[in-house]
N, C-alpha and C positions, 0 to 999 in steps of 0.2 A: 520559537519553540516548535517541536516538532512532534505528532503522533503519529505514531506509525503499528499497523497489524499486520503483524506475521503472516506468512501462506502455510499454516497448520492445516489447515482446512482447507476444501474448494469452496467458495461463497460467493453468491451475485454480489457481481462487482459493483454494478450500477444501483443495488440497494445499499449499498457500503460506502460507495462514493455521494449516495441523497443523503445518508449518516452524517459521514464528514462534515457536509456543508451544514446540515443541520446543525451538527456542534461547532462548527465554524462561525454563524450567528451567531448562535448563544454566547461563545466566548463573546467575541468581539462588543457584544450589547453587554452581557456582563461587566468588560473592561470598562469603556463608557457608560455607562451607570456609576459605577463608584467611581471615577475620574469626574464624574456632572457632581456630587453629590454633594461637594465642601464638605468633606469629613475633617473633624479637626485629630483625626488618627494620623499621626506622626510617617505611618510605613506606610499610607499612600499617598501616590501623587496626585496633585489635583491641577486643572484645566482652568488656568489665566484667558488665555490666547484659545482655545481647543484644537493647536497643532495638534498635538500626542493624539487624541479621542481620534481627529481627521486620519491621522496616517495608518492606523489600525486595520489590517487589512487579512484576506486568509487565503488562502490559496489548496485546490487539492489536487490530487496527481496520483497516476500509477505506472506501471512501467513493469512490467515479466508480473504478472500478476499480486504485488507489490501496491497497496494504497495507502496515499500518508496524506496527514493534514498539515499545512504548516499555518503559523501564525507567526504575524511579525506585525511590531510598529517602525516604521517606516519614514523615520525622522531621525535627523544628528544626533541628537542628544539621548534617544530613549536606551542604549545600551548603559551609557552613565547612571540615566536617574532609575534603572533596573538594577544593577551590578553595585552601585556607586564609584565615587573617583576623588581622585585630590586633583583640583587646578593647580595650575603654576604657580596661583600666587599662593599655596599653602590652605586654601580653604575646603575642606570636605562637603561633599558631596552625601549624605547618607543612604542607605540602602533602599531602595524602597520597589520592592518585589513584586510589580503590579501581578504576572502572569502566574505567579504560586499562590496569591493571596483567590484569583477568579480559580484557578484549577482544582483549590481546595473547594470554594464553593459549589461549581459545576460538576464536580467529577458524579455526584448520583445521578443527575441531570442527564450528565455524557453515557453513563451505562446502559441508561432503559433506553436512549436513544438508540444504542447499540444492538440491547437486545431486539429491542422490537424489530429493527431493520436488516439483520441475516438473517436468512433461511440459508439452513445446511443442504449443500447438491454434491450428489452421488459422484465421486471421482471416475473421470473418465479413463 
């Protein structure tokens, strides 16, 4: 998954990219939290092994004044047990939405992160 903010604005970069990672964490502990938790909720996945928890990773970046966050798990299987799938032998896989289920929770979270951390600068 990927966030990314437009260059509508001129904004410190570097307060935008301490954002990111900011929400960066958050997801990620978010994700692992409810992957630790044995919820018997059917749409999420939970953590036998804690491959999935481990492979959870984020990464941020910018490029022509361009900052995005990415987030990814980082394992075979998570695009399956995200999307779901039918194997070969005919048996389903069901849906189970880790990253819509934390982005719903997080998203207030992710906005005061936001706002707090731009300040608007005078285009040059």
């Amino acid at each position: 998954m990927d966030i990314k903010l437009d260059q509508g604005l001129q904004l410190n970069q570097d307060d935008l990219k301490k954002a990111f990672r900011a929400i960066g964490k958050a997801f990620v502990l978010e994700c692992r939290l409810l992957l630790n938790q044995h919820s018997d909720d059917p749409n999420l996945p939970h953590t036998e092994t804690g491959q999935l928890a481990r492979s959870l990773k984020f990464s941020v970046r910018s490029k022509k004044g361009e900052v995005w966050l990415k987030v990814k798990a980082d394992t075979r299987y998570a695009t399956a047990l995200f999307q779901g799938s039918t194997r070969k032998n005919g048996k389903v896989v069901h849906t189970r939405p880790l990253f819509d289920i934390v982005m719903d929770r997080i998203k207030p979270r992710m906005n005061d992160i936001i706002r707090k951390a731009i300040s608007l600068q005078p285009a040059a």
